[in-house]
Every structure is written in C-alpha cells, then in structure tokens.
N, C-alpha and C positions, 0 to 999 in steps of 0.2 A: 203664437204672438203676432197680433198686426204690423204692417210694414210702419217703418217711419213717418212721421208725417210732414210735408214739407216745411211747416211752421210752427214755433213753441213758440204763443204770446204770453208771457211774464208779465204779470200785476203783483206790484207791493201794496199795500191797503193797510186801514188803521183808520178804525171808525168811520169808515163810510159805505155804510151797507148799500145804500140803495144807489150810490152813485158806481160802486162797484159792481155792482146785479147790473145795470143799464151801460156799462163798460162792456163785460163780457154778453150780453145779450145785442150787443151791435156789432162784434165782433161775428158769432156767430150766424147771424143771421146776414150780415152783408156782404160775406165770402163765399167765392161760388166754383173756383176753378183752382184751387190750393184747399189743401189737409191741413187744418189748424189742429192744435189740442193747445187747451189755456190751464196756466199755470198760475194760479193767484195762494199769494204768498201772506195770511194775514198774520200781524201784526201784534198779534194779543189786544185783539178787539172786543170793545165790551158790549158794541150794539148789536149783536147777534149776527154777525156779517157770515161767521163760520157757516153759521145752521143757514142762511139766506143763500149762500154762493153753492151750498151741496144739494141745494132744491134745485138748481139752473138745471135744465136737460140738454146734456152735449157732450164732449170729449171737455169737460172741468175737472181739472185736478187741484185741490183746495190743501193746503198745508198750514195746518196748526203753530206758527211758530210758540205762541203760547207767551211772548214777551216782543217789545218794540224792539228789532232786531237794526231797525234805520232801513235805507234804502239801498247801502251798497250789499252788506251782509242778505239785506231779504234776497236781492236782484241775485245773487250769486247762489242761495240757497236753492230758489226757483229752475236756474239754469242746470243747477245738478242732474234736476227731475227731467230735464228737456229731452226730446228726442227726434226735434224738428234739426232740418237742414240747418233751417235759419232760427235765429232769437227773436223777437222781437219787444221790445221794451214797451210797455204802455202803463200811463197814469190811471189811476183807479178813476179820475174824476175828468173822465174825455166815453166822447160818442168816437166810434169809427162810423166816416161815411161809406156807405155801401161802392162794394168796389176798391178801396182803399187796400185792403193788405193784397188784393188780388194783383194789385197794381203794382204794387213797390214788390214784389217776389220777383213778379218779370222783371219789373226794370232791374233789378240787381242781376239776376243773370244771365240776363242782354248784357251787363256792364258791368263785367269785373274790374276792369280797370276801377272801379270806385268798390271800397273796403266798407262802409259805415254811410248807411242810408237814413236820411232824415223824409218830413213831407212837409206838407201845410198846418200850422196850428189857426183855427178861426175862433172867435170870440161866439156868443150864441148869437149874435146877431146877423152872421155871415161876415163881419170884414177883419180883416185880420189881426192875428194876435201873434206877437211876432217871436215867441219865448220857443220856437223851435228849433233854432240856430242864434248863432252867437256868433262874436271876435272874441280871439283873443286877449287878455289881458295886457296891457303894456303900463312902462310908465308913464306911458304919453295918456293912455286911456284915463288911468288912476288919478293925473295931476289934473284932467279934466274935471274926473270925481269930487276930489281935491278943492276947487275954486268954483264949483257948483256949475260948472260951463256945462257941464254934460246932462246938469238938470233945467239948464234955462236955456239951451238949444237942444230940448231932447230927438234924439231919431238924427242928429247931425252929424254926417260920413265924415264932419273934424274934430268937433268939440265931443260929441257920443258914438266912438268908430267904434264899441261895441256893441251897439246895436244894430249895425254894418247899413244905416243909413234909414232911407226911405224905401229902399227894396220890400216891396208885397209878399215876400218868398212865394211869388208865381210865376219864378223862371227856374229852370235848372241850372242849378249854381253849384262852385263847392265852396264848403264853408270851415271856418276853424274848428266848430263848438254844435255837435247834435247833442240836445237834452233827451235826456231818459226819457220825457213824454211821448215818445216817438220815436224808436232808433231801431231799425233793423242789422244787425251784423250775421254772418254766419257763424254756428255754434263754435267751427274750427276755428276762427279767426279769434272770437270771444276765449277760447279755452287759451287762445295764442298768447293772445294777452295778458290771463292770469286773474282776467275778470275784473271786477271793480275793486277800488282799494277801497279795504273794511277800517281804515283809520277812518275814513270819513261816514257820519252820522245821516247829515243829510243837506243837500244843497253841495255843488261845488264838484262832487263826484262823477255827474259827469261830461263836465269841463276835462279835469287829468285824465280821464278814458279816449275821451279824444284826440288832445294832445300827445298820449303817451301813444296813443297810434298814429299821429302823422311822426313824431321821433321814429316808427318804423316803415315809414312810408307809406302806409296805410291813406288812401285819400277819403275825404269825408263829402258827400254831395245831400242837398234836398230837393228831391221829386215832387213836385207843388201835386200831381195829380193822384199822391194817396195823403189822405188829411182826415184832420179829426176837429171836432168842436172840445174848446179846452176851457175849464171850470179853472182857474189858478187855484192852488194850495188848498186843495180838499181835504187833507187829510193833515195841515201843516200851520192851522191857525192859531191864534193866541198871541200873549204878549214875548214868546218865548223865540217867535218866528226870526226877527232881525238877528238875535242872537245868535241863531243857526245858522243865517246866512253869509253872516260876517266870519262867523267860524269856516263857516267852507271857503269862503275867499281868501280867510288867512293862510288855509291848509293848504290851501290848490297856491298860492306862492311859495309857501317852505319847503313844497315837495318839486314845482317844477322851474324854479329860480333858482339862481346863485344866494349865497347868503347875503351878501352885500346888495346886493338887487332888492332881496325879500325884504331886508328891513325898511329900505328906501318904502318899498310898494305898501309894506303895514302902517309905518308911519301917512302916508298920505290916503290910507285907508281912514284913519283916526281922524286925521284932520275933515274928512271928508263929512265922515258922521258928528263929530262936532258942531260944525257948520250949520248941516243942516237941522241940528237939535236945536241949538240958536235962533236958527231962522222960525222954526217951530215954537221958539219961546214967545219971540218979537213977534209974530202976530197973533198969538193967543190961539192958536190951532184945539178945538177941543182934541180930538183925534194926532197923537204924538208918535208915530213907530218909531222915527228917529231915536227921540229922549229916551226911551224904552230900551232902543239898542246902545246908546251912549251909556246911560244909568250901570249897564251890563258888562261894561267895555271890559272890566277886568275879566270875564267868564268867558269872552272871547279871544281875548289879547293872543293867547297863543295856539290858538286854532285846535283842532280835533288831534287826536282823542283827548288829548284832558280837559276841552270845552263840551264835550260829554258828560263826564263826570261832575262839572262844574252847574253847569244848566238841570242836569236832571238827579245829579247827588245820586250816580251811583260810579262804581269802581269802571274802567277800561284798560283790558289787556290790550295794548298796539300790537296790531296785525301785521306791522311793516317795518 
C-alpha cells in the first residue's frame, strides 16, 4: 500500500463536467512539493461528468453517489475515502493557481496555532471576489439586511460587516466564516468535528462548520498567497437558488442561536427579502431572484431539512 499522501482535495460536483475536469486538472498539474490524491464526489450527474473525471490521469478518485446527495452529505462522503493529512475543500467550478495548495500545506504547518485555512478567491478577471470569508451573522448584520442598508452601502465595515468591509483578502487575516470553496483543515481536526452537518442541503453549511469550530477554539485564518479563480454557483443555478440559500441562513440560525434570537433574526430575514421583492417590483427589474425567493418564502420559512423536502419534493431523514 502507498504512504499517505499529504493532501485529500474533495470536490462535490453536479453537472458540471468540464468545469470539474479543469478543477482537478489545475490541481494536479499546479502542485509540486505536496502529495495530492482528489476526491470528487458526483452527484448523480447526467452530463457525463463520471465517464469525464475517470479519463483525468492522476491519483482521481471519482465516487458514484448516484443521486444529489447536497454538499454537506457529499463533503463528508468524500472525506471518508481521504487519506491525506490534511482535507481540503474545493468548488468544482474554481482554477487552482499554480502554487496554491503547495502553499497553504506549509503555511498550516508553520501555523498551528490556526485550525481552518482559507486563501484568496479572484473573479476571472484577476480582482477580487470576496465569497472566501465571511462575518458572522448578527442582529445587527440582519437589521442591516432588513432596511436594505447592507444593499445600498454594500462592502460597508457598518452597514455590510458581513462582508467584513473593503478588505482585498490580501493580508493574513483571521476570519469568522471560511467557505467550502476553499478550506483546508486537517483530517483529524475535520473527524473532531464530526464533519459537516447533513441537515443542511446546501448553502449555509459552511458558515456552522466554522463557527462550531471557533465554540471550540479552533481559529480560522486566510493565506491570500494560495487562491483560486472562482466561477459562482456552477453547479447551484436556477430559480430554486434563493430558496436554498435562504434555507441555509435560516438553519445556520436555529442551529447556532438561542430560540429567541433566531426568531428575531428569521423575522428580519423576511423582511429583508420582502423588500427587496418590492424594490424589484417598483422598478420593473426583468430579472427577479428576490420575488422568486419571496414567492417561495413558505419552502424556506423553516430552514433544512424540511426546506429540502419542500423545494425538491422528496422525503428527509434529519441527521441531527
């Protein structure tokens, strides 16, 4: 049997063959001083993604789930198979730049002291796209939501402190919120955990991965100098999107708030998408995600899993 290798990069996929082939083929090919083996996790994909990922020549390990498993479920299905030191999480619909995982291995273990590694996410145009960290949720964040302050000063460290300002993420920073597009933890740390909660479908899951690791002191930093160019929602479009995402915002409150808090925070969730359904009516917007997600509101009102069941009309066992 070969030694371990020091890195299992996990991709969840779902019809996106060729963005997923050019995912793992920039992995591959950009790594030069660390032992990858990739883990891609499809989805019960109908565009021939299986047969395309098991043509890639590398250490590609391709797993049949045979149905949309979502993203926490695939991400943990994946890790099963792992037998790198480290995890590392990657979007099916991102470039690795050359250098990049070779980079963030070292920095993690120059720097224990930091638990959950993020990097740089860039748009394809090179400047940045900043969905690689987050804030935290608050009700200060929400009430901003709320009164659209967060949308007409967007990037604002008062009115949008979730999107923690005007930061380039091109400094070393620690942050609340590393997204699955990009997270490296170590497997042990990940197993610590107990991995992603599978109530959650998709979006939002890993916001609570994060937080439930600083509740254990776990610190979270992003190393600007391993990055990836990021494709948003490759695998996540359609009218059904807001839905899911509203879902996850509702879950990741009922799971990491007080009850009294949570309500607070869904009620100004509502009011939030309201709003802007509104604002979307009054100017005739052709293009609506808003009214889309408002139209829906009862399919999310109560967050995952039964906004699962709701949006896509099938049965869910809760995992938690």
């Amino acid at each position: 049997m070969t030694s371990p290798p020091d890195v299992s990069v996990v991709i969840v996929s779902y019809n996106t063959r060729d963005e997923t082939v050019a995912a793992v083929e920039s992995v591959l090919s950009g790594t030069d001083t660390v032992e990858v083996e990739i883990i891609v996790v499809d989805n019960g994909s109908t565009d021939g993604s299986v047969a395309g990922l098991r043509a890639v020549t590398g250490p590609v390990h391709v797993i049949d789930a045979r149905e949309n498993l979502g993203f926490a479920r695939g991400v943990n299905l994946g890790v099963a198979h792992a037998r790198g030191e480290f995890v590392l999480l990657l979007n099916p619909d991102t470039i690795m730049l050359p250098g990049s995982v070779d980079r963030l291995v070292a920095f993690a273990r120059a720097n224990p002291q930091y638990r959950i590694f993020g990097g740089r996410t860039l748009a394809a145009d090179g400047s940045t796209e900043p969905s690689s960290c987050w804030g935290a949720p608050s009700l200060w964040s929400l009430t901003m939501f709320a009164l659209l302050l967060s949308t007409v000063f967007k990037r604002s460290r008062v009115f949008d402190p979730e999107s923690l300002g005007r930061w380039e993420r091109d400094t070393i920073r620690e942050v609340p919120i590393i997204t699955g597009c990009l997270l490296l933890i170590s497997a042990e740390d990940f197993r610590e955990l107990g991995g992603m909660d599978e109530d959650f479908f998709l979006y939002g899951e890993d916001a609570e991965f994060s937080m439930r690791a600083a509740a254990r002191g776990m610190a979270r930093v992003v190393y600007p100098p391993a990055a990836i160019v990021h494709t948003i929602g490759g695998s996540s479009g359609g009218s059904a999107k807001g839905a899911m995402v509203m879902a996850g915002k509702v879950t990741y409150l009922n799971k990491m708030w007080s009850p009294r808090r949570a309500a607070a925070g869904r009620a100004l969730l509502h009011t939030g998408v309201a709003a802007r359904a509104a604002l979307e009516a009054a100017t005739r917007r052709t293009d609506r995600p808003w009214s889309a997600a408002w139209r829906r509101r009862r399919d999310w009102a109560d967050g995952y899993p039964r906004a699962e069941e709701a949006i896509f009309g099938r049965r869910v066992v809760s995992a938690g």
